[in-house]
Every structure is written in structure tokens, then in C-alpha cells.
FIFIMAR-231705 format. One record per residue (C-alpha): residue number from 0; residue in three letters; x, y, z. Coordinates in Angstrom, 2 decimals, padded with zeros to 5 digits. Example, Ala and Ser with C-alpha at 12.3 -4.5 7.8 and 13.67 -1.06 7.14 Angstrom:
<node><i>0</i><aa>ALA</aa><xx>012.30</xx><yy>-004.50</yy><zz>007.80</zz></node>
<node><i>1</i><aa>SER</aa><xx>013.67</xx><yy>-001.06</yy><zz>007.14</zz></node>
END
This chain:
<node><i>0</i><aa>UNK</aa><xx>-050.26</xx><yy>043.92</yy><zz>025.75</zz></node>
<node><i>1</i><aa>UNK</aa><xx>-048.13</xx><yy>041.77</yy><zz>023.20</zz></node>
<node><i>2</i><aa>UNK</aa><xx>-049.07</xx><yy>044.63</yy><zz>020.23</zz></node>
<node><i>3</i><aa>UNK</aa><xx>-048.14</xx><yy>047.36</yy><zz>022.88</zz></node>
<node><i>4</i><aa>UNK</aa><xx>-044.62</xx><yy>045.66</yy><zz>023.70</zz></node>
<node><i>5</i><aa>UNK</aa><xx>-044.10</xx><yy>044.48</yy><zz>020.03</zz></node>
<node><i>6</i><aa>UNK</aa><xx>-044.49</xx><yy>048.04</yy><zz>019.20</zz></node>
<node><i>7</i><aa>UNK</aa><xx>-042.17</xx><yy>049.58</yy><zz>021.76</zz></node>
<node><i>8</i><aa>UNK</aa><xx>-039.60</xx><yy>046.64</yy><zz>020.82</zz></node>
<node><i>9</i><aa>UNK</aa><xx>-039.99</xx><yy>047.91</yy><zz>017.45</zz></node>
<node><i>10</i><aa>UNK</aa><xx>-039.22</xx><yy>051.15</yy><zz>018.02</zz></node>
<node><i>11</i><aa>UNK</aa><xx>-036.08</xx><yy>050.32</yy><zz>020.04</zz></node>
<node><i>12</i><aa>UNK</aa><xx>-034.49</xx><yy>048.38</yy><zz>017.22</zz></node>
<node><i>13</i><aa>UNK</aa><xx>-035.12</xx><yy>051.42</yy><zz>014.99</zz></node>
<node><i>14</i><aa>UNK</aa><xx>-033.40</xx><yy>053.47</yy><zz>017.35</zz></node>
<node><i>15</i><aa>UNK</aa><xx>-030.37</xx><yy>050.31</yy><zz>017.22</zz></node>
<node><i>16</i><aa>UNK</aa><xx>-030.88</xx><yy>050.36</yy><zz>013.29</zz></node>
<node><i>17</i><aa>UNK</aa><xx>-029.09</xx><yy>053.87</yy><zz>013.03</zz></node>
<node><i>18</i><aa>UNK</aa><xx>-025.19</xx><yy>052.37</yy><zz>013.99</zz></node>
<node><i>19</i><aa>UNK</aa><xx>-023.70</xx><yy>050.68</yy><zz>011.09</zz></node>
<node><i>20</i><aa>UNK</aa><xx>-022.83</xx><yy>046.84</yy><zz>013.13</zz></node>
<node><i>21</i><aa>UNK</aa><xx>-026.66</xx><yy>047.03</yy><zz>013.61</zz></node>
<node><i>22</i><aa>UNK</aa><xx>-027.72</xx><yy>047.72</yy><zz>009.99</zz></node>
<node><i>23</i><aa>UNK</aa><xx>-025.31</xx><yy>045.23</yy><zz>008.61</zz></node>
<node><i>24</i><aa>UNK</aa><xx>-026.02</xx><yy>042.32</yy><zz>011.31</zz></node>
<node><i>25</i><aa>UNK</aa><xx>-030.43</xx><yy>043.16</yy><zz>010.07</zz></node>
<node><i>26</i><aa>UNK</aa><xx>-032.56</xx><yy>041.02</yy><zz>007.66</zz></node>
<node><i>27</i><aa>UNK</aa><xx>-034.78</xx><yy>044.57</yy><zz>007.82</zz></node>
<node><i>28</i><aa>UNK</aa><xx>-034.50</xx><yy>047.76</yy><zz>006.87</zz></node>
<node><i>29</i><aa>UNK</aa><xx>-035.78</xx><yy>049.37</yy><zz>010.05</zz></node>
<node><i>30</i><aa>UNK</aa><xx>-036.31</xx><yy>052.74</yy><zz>008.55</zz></node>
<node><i>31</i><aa>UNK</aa><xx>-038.62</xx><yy>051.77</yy><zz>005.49</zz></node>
<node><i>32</i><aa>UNK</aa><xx>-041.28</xx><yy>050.14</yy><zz>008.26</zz></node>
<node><i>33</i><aa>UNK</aa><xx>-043.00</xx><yy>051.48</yy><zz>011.01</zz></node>
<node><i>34</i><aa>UNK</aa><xx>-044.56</xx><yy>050.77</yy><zz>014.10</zz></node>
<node><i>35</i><aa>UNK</aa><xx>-047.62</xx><yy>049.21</yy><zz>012.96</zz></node>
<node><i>36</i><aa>UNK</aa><xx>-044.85</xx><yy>046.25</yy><zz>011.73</zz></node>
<node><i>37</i><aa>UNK</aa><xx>-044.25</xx><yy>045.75</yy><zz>015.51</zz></node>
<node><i>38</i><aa>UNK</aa><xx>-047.70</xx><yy>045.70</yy><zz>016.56</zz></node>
<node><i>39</i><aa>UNK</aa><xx>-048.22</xx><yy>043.02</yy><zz>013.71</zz></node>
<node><i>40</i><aa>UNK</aa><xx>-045.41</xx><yy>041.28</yy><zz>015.10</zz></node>
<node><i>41</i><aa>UNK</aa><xx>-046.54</xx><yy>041.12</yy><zz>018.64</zz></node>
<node><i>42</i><aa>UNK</aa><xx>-050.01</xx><yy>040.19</yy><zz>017.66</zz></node>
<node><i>43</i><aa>UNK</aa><xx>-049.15</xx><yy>037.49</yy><zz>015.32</zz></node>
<node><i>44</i><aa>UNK</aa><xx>-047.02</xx><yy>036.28</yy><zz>018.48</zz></node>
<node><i>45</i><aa>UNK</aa><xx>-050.45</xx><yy>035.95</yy><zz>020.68</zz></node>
<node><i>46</i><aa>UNK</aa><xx>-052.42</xx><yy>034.85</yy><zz>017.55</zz></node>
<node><i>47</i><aa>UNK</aa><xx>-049.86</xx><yy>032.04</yy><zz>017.06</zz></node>
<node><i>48</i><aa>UNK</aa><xx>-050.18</xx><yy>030.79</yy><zz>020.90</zz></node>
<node><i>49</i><aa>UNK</aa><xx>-053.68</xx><yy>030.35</yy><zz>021.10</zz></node>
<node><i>50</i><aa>UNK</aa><xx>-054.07</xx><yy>028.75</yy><zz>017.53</zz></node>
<node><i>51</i><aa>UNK</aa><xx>-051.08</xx><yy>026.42</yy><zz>018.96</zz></node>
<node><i>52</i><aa>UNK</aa><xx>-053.53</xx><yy>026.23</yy><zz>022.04</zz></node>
<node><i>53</i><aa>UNK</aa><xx>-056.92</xx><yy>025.44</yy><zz>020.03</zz></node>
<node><i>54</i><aa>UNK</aa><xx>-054.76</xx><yy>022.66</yy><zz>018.31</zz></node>
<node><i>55</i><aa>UNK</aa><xx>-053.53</xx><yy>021.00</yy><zz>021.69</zz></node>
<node><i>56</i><aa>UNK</aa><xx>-056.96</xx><yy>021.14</yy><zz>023.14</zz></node>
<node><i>57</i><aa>UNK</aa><xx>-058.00</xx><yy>019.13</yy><zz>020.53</zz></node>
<node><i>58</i><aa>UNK</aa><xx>-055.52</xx><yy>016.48</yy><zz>020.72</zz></node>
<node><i>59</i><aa>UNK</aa><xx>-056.02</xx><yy>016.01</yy><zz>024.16</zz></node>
<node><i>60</i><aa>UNK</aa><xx>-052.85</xx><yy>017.36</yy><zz>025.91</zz></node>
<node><i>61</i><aa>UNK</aa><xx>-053.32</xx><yy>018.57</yy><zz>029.44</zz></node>
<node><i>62</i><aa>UNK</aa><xx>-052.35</xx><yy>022.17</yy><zz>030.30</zz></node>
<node><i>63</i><aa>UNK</aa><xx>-049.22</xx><yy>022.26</yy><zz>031.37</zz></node>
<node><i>64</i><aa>UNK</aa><xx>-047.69</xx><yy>019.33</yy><zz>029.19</zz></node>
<node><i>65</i><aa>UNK</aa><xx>-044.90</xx><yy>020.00</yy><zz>026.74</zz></node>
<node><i>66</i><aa>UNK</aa><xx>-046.41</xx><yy>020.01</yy><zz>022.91</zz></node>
<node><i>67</i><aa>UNK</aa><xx>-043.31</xx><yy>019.79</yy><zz>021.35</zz></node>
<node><i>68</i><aa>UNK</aa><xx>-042.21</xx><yy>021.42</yy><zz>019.21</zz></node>
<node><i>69</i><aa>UNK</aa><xx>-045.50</xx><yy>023.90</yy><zz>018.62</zz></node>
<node><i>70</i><aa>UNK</aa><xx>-045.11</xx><yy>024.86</yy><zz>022.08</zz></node>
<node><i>71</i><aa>UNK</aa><xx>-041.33</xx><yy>026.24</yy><zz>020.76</zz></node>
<node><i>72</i><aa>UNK</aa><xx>-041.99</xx><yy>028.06</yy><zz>017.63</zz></node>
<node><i>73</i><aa>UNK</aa><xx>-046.01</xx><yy>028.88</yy><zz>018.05</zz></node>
<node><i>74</i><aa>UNK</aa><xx>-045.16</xx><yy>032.59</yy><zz>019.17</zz></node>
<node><i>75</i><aa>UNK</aa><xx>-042.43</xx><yy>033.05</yy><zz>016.22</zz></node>
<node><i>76</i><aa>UNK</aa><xx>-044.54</xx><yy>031.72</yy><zz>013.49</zz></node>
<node><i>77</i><aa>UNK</aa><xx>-047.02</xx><yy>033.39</yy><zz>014.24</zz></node>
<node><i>78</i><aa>UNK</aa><xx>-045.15</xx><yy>036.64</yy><zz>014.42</zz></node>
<node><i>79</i><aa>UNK</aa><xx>-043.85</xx><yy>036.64</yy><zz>011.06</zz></node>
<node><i>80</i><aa>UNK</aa><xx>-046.70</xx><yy>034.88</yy><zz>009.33</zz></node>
<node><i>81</i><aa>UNK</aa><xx>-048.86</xx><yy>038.26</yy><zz>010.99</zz></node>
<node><i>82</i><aa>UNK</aa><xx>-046.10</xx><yy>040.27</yy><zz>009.89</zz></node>
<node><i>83</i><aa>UNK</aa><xx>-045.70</xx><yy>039.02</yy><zz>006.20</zz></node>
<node><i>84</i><aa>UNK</aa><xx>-048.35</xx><yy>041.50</yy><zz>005.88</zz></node>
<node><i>85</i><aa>UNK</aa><xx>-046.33</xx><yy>044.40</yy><zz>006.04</zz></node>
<node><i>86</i><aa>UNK</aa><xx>-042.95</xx><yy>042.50</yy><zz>005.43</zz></node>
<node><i>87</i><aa>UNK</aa><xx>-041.94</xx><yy>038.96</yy><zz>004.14</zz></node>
<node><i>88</i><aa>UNK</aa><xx>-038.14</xx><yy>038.16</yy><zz>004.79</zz></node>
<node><i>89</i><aa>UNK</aa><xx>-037.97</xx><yy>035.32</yy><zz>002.68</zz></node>
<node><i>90</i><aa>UNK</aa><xx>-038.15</xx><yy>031.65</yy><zz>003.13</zz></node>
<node><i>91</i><aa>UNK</aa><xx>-034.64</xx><yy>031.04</yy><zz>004.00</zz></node>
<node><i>92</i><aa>UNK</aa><xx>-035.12</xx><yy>033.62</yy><zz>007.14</zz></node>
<node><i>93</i><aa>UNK</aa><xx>-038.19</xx><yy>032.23</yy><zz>007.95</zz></node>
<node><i>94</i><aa>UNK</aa><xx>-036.84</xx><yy>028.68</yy><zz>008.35</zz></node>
<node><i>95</i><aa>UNK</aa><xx>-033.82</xx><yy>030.28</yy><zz>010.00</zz></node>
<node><i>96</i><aa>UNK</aa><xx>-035.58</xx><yy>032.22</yy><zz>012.51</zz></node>
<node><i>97</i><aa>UNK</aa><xx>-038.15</xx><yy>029.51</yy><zz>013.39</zz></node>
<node><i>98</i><aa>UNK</aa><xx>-035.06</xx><yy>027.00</yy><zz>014.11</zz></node>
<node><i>99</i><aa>UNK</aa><xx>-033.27</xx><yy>029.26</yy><zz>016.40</zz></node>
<node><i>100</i><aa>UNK</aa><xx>-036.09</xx><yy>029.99</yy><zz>018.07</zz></node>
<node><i>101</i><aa>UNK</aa><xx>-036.99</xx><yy>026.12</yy><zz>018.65</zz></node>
<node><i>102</i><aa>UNK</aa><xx>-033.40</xx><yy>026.10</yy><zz>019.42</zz></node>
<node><i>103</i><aa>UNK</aa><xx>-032.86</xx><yy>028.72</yy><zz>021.75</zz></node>
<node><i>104</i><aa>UNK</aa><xx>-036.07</xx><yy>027.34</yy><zz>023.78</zz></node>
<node><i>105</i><aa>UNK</aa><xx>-034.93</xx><yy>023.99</yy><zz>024.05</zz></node>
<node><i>106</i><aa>UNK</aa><xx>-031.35</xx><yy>025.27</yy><zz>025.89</zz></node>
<node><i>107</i><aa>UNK</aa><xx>-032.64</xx><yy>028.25</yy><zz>027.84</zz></node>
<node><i>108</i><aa>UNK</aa><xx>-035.77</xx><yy>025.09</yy><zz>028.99</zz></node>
<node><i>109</i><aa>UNK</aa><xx>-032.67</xx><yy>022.99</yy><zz>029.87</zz></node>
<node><i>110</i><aa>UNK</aa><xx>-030.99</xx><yy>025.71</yy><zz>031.75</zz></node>
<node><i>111</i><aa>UNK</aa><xx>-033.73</xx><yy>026.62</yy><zz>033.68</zz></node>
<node><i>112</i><aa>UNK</aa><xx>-034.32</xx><yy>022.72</yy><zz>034.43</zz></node>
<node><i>113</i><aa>UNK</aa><xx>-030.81</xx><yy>022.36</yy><zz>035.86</zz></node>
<node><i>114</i><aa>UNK</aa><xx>-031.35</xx><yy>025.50</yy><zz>037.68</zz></node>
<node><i>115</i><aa>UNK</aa><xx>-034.68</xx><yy>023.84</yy><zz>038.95</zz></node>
<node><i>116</i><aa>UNK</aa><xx>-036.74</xx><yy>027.02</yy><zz>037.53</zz></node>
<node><i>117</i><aa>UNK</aa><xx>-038.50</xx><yy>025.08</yy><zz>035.63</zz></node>
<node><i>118</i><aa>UNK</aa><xx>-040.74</xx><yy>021.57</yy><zz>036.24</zz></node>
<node><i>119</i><aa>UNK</aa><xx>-039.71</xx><yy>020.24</yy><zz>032.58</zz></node>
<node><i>120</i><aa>UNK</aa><xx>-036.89</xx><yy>019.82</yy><zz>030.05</zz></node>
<node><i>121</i><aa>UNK</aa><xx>-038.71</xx><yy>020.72</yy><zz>026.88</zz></node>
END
């Protein structure tokens, strides 16, 4: 399913890419790529998890336990290291991206923690 949604995701930020805030706000040109970019995307995101999975099996981590941080930035590395196929944004947006992401997990784990959605912090 992660191709599938990557793809329609895709699609919707082409659709986004035609107002000028949108195109000036993008690290992609949205109109050179299509949807076979998404599907990358989306796959690389799956791909990424269960390589991060293989690799906490091995060290002996329960299911369940936090593997921080691979457990924060497996589905976004492996997202744009799929996707580097098609496109390559660029170390400096690849850094970028993979810190917000491990970012933006950490606070939206907190939230949910404080809002006692989730079990754990991280």
C-alpha cells in the first residue's frame, strides 16, 4: 500500500506545485517527475523500515522498544535513498530532511505521551 499512497501523495503535491507559494517553498520541480517518483518514494519508505527492522532483530531489541534514532528516520531515509533513483536533492536536503523528520518524531512522540496516546517518549 505505501507505493499506492506514495503515489497518490505524489500526485497531490503536483496538483499543489501549480500556485506560485508552493513552487517557491519546493526543493522539486513537481512537473519534470512523475508518479513513478512517488511510488519510489513510498517504497523506499517500507524498504527503509524493515532494513531498520532486520538491523534491530539482530541486536537484540524486543518489538516494541524504542531503537533510537533508526526507529525516527528509517522510513525517510529510505524514501529518498529509493528515490535518488529518479531524483537526488542534494546532500544538504538530505541531511535537512532526515533531521526534521527525527525532529518532528521526537515532539509529535512527546505529545502523544502527554496526551497518554502513546506507551513511550521516544
Amino acid at each position: 500500500m505505501a507505493p499506492i499512497f506514495g503515489m497518490i501523495m505524489f500526485g497531490f503535491q503536483q496538483w499543489l506545485y501549480q500556485f506560485a507559494p508552493i513552487q517557491q517553498i519546493s526543493f522539486i520541480n513537481y512537473h519534470q517527475y512523475g508518479l513513478g517518483l512517488g511510488f519510489l518514494l513510498g517504497l523506499g519508505a517500507i524498504l527503509g523500515d524493515l532494513l531498520k527492522s532486520f538491523f534491530k532483530r539482530r541486536a537484540n531489541r524486543q518489538p516494541g522498544k524504542p531503537f533510537f534514532p533508526f526507529d525516527q528516520i528509517d522510513f525517510t531515509a529510505g524514501g529518498l535513498a529509493l528515490g535518488a533513483i529518479i531524483f537526488w536533492p542534494g546532500w544538504p536536503v538530505f541531511f535537512t530532511t532526515i533531521g526534521m523528520g527525527l525532529i518532528l518524531h521526537l515532539i509529535f512522540n512527546l505529545i502523544g505521551f502527554t496526551l497518554k496516546l502513546n506507551k513511550s517518549k521516544i
